[in-house]
N, C-alpha and C positions, 0 to 999 in steps of 0.2 A: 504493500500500500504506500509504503515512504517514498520506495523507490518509484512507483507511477507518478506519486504525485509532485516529484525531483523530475519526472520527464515533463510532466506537463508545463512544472513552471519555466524548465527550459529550453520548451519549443515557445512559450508564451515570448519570449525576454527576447527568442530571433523574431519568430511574426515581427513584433512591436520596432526592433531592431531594422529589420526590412524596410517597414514602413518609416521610418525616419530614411532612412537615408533615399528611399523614392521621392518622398517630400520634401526632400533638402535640396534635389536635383531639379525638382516642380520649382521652387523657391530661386533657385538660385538664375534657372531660365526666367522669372521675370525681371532681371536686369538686362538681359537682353531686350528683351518687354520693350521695357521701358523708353531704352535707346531708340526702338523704332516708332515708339509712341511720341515720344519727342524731338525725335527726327524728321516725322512728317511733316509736323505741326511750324518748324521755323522756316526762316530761307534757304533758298537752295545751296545758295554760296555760305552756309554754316552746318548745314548738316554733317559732316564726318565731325566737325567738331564738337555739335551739340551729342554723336553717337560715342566720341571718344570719351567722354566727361563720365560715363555710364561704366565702360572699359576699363578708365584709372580707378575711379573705384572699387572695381574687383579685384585690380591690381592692390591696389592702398592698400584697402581693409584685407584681402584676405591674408596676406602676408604680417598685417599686425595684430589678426586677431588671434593668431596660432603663438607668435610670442608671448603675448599679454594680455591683449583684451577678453578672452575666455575666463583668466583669474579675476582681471578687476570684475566683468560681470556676474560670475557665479563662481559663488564661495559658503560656506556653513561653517558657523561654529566658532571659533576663534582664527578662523584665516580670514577674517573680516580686517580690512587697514582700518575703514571707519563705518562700525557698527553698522548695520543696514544700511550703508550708504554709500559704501565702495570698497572692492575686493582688492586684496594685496595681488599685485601683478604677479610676483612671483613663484605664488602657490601652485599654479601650475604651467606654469614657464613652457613657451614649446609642448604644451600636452601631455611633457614626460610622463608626469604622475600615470596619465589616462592609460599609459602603457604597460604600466606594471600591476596590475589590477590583485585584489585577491588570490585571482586564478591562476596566477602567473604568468599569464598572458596580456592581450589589449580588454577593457574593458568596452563590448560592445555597445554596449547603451549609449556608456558618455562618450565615446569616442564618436558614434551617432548624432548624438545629442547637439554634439559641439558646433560639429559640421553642420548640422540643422541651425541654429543662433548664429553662425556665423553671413548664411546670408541674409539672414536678417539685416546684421549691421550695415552690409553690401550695399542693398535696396534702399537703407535709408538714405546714406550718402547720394546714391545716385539719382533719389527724388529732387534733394534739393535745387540739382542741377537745372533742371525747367525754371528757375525761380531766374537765371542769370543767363538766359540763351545770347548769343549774338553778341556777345560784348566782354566775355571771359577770357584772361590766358590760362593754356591749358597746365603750365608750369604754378600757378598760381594757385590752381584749384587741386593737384593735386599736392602742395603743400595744405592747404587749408584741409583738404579728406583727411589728411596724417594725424592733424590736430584737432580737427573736430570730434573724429572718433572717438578718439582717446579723453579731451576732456568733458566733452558733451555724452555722445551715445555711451560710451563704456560705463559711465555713472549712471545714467540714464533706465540702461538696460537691468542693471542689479536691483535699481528699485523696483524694479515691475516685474522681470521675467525670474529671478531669482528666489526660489523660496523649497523648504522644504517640508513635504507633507508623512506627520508624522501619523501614531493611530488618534491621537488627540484634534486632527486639522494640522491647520496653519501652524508650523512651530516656531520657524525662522524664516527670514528675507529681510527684500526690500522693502525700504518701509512706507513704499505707495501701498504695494499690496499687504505685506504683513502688519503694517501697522493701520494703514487705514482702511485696511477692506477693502479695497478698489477691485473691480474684475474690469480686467482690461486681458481679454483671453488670448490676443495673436500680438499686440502690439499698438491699437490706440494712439493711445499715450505715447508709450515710445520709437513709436515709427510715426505715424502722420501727423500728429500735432508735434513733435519733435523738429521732422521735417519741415512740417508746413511752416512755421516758426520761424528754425533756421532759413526759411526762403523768404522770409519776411524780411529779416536783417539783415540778410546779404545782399537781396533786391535795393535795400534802402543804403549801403553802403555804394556800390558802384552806381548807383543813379540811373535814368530814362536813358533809353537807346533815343539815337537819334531820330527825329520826330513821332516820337512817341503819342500815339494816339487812337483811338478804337477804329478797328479797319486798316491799321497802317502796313500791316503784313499779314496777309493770307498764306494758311496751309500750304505750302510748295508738294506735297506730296500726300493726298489722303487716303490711296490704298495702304500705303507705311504705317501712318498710324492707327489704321484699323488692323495691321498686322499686329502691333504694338495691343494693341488693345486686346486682341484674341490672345497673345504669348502669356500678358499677364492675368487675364482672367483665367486662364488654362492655368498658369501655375498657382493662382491664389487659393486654390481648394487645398493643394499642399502646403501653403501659409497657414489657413486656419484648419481645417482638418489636423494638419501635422502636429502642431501644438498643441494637439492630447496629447502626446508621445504614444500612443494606442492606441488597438485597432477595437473601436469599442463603439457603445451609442452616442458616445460624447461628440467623437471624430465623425459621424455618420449626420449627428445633426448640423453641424459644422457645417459637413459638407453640403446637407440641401441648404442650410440659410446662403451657401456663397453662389447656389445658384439661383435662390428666390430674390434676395437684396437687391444685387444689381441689376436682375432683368426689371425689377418695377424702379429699380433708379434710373433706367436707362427711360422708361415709360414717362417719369415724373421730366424730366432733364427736356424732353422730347415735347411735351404738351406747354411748358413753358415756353421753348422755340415759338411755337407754333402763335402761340397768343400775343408773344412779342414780337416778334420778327418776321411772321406770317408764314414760316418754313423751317421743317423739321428739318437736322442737318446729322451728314456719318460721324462727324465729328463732332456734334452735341452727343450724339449715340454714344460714340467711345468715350468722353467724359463722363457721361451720365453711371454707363455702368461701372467707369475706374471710379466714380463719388459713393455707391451702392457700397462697392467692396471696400471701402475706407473705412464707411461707417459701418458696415456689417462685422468689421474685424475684432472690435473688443467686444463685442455681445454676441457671435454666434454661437457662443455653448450654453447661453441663458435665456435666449428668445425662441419663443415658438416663430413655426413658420409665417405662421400668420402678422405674427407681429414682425417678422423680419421683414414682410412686403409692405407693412405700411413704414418701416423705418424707413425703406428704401425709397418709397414715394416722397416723401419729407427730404429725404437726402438729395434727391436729383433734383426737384424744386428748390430747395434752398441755395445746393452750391449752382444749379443754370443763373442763378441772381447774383450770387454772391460773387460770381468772376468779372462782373461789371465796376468791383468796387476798387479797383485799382484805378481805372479811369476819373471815377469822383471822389477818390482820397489823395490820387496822383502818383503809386510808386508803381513802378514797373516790375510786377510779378510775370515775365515771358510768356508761362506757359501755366498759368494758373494753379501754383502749387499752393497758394494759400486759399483760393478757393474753392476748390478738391479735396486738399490733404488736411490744413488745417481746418478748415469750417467742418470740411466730412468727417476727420477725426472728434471733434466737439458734441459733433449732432449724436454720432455712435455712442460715445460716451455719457454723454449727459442720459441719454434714450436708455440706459440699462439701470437708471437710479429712480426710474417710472415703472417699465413695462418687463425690467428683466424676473425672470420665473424666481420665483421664492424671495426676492428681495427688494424690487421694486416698490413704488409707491402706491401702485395698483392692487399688491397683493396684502402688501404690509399695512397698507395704512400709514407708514412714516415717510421723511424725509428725510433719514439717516443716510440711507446707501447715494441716494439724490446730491446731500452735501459732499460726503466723502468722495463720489464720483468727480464733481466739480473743485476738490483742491483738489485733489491728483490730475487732472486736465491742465489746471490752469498752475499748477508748480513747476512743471515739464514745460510751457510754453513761456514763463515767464524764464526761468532758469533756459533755457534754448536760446529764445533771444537776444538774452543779455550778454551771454558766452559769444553768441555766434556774431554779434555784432562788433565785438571787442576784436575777435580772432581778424573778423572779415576786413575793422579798420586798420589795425598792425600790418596786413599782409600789405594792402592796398598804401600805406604809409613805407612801407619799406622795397619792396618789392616789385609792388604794382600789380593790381588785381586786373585792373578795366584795360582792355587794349585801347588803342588810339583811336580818335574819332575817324581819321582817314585811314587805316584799317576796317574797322568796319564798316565801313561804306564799301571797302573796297572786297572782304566778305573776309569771315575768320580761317574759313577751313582753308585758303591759300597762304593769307602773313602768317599764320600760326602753327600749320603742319603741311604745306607746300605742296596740297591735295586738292582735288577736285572731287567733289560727290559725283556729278555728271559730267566725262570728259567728252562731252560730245562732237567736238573740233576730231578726234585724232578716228585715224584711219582703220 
């Protein structure tokens, strides 16, 4: 009996095994996603470089998340540097630890696991990028990916995704989640209001492209960013699925909320066109359903389906409005990462302190989970900001972030990587 039930738990630990590192690979293809998502979306003469921006970031981050940022972000116990707030780098340095496991072997889970969080970090860096299209060096932005990670996302991520579940619950983390209760189940918090954030302050750090104004650049390519848009909704179901680490009911609801969300985000994103602008567009379509998945991300393991389509409908109406607001506040968000990722990520979050199962204001009756949702939203974005605007001014003071005005007029992807998206001249 001991021994069946030693096999069962250790076919259970590969299944679960499996399935992280399929989900890590789902994950880690929406950075490509992305690329092409915000590749369509700018001028022609910027695109290799708005898809490079995507690129150095896998570069960046993944190379520093295997030195360090796995310790800073997830730690237990006394390898905390500062208490629920940030892990000692060098606890697991290069992974070693993950190598020499009990078994004597690699431990499969965490060495899973790792590579699962890792593109996490990826993805976020590379949202921000849509925040500065047209008008970035590429040497610039991948010092800033170095530094952001490290003192933003790496801290970031241990308050929210770090924690360990003992038979008591919650025993240790970060203390969005361990201390406040917060469910923020794939990332929220620490991916799109993070991002959307940091693309607030870096937008507002290098300034308007030149003539800056609603209409002023049309999509150069929008089968691209409907490829962009299919890459990452394909991979977002291993986003939020995967973060069960199991193959379970939890991951299975996940997974229809990441297909309910965004299809009625895309619907809501869509009717709003329509009423404004007289014309449903592909590329409100692929906004709509990338606003769905944003907000569906920290509530898909707490919301019925039902309630994930009306999230969804609220999400794609609010951010179709909310990406006009760069025009009447005046900063140049490129490629509407604050009205996507931050406003999407807000709406997700706030929407799980109402309607989410067992703790909501619907079920409960209070406004406990309601408040604690809204400081853990707005700690992340105010700490985001304030980092991400300091890093962005030093670079931009030292360095030089913004290329030259007659540079980009003259297009990035030439002065800055001596490329052409379409080389249509050659023979």
């Amino acid at each position: 009996m001991l021994l069946h039930t030693a096999a069962e738990a250790a076919t259970t630990v590969s299944v679960n095994t499996l399935w992280l590192l399929v989900a890590a690979a789902l994950v880690l293809l929406m950075t490509p996603g992305v690329a092409f998502f915000y590749g369509g979306m700018v001028r022609a003469k910027s695109v290799v470089s708005m898809m490079m921006m995507s690129f150095g970031a896998i570069a960046v981050v993944g190379v520093l998340w295997v030195l360090y940022g796995y310790s800073m972000s997830f730690t237990s116990g006394d390898d905390w540097l500062i208490p629920h707030v940030l892990g000692n780098p060098f606890t697991n340095a290069g992974l070693i630890p993950l190598l020499t496991a009990d078994n004597g072997g690699p431990d499969m889970n965490m060495l899973a696991f790792a590579g699962f969080q890792a593109t996490f970090a990826i993805i976020t860096v590379a949202l921000i990028s849509g925040a500065i299209a047209d008008r970035a060096k590429f040497g610039a932005w991948m010092v800033f990916s170095a530094i952001w990670v490290t003192v933003v996302y790496f801290p970031v991520a241990s308050w929210v995704f770090n924690f360990t579940l003992g038979d008591k619950g919650l025993t240790d983390g970060g203390w969005i989640v361990f201390g406040l209760g917060v469910n923020d189940f794939a990332g929220g918090t620490a991916v799109h209001i993070n991002a959307g954030a940091a693309g607030l302050a870096l937008a507002l750090v290098l300034g308007k492209r030149i003539g800056f104004q609603k209409g002023m650049a049309k999509p150069h390519n929008v089968p691209l960013t409907l490829l962009g848009a299919a890459l990452l909704w394909f991979g977002w179901f291993g986003f939020n699925a995967g973060s069960e680490a199991a193959v379970d009911g939890i991951a299975a609801l996940a997974w229809i909320n990441t297909l309910a969300a965004p299809a009625a985000a895309t619907i809501g994103w869509l009717v709003i066109e329509k009423l404004r602008d007289g014309k449903p567009t592909s590329i409100g379509a692929a906004s709509g359903a990338v606003a769905g998945l944003v907000a569906i991300t920290p509530a898909c393991n707490i919301l019925t389906p039902f309630w994930a389509i009306v999230l969804g409908l609220i999400a794609g109406a609010v951010c179709a409005l909310a990406v006009d607001l760069k025009f009447k506040l005046g900063f140049d968000d490129s490629l509407d990462v604050v009205g996507i990722h931050l406003v999407g990520g807000i709406i997700g979050t706030l929407y799980i302190g109402i309607f989410g199962t067992g703790i909501g204001l619907i079920d409960t009756g209070s406004f406990k989970q309601l408040g604690a949702q809204a400081l853990g939203a707005f700690a992340v974005l105010i700490y985001s900001f304030v980092l991400t605007f300091v890093i962005g001014w030093i670079i931009q003071k030292t360095m030089g972030f913004r290329i030259k005005n007659e540079d980009e007029l003259a297009g990035v992807d030439t002065t800055v990587h001596g490329e052409e998206g379409y080389a249509l001249d050659t023979v």
